[in-house]
C-alpha angles and dihedrals in degrees: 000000000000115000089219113124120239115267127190115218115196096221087048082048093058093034084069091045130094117244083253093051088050086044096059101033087051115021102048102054095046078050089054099040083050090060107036093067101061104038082048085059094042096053087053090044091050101042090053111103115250084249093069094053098054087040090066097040094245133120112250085203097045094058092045102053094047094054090051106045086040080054083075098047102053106213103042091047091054089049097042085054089051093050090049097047097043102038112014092034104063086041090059091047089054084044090062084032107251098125089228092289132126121251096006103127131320127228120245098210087192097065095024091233140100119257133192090038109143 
């Protein structure tokens, strides 16, 4: 007997495994992480007050609508989303004033103003 301790290598782990097992330890989450990301996007997207979005110069609906129709097809979805929460995003926070930081103000869209500026 070795006095090696067991070890559990991931690709050891799969070899023992049927193709349905793999499929499901491996293929669903990276389903599920190709998805997350640009419904992620849309529900920001979505949630943001018309005014922002005038504010920054960009279509509400147009961002929305390209996150959602790249959502079928995987690998635009994911770079549409990153496109969106790395460029279009920061732009809408500086549009409620925010200055893409968090916690720096927060827009009242009943009174169309910010509050808890200092």
């Amino acid at each position: 007997m070795s006095n090696r301790p067991a070890t559990i290598s991931l690709f050891g782990f799969l070899n023992q495994m049927g193709p349905m097992e793999v499929l499901v330890v491996v293929g669903v989450p990276a389903l599920l992480a190709t998805l997350a990301l640009p419904i992620w996007g849309i529900i920001d997207a979505a949630g943001r007050p018309d005014v922002q979005w005038t504010t920054a110069g960009q279509s509400k609906g147009l961002w929305i609508a390209l996150m959602a129709v790249g959502t079928v097809f995987r690998g635009a979805g994911i770079v549409l989303s990153i496109v969106y929460l790395a460029a279009i995003r920061p732009k809408l926070e500086a549009a409620r004033g925010g200055g893409g930081e968090i916690g720096k103000g927060r827009f009242d869209a009943e009174s169309s103003s910010l509050s808890g500026q200092e």
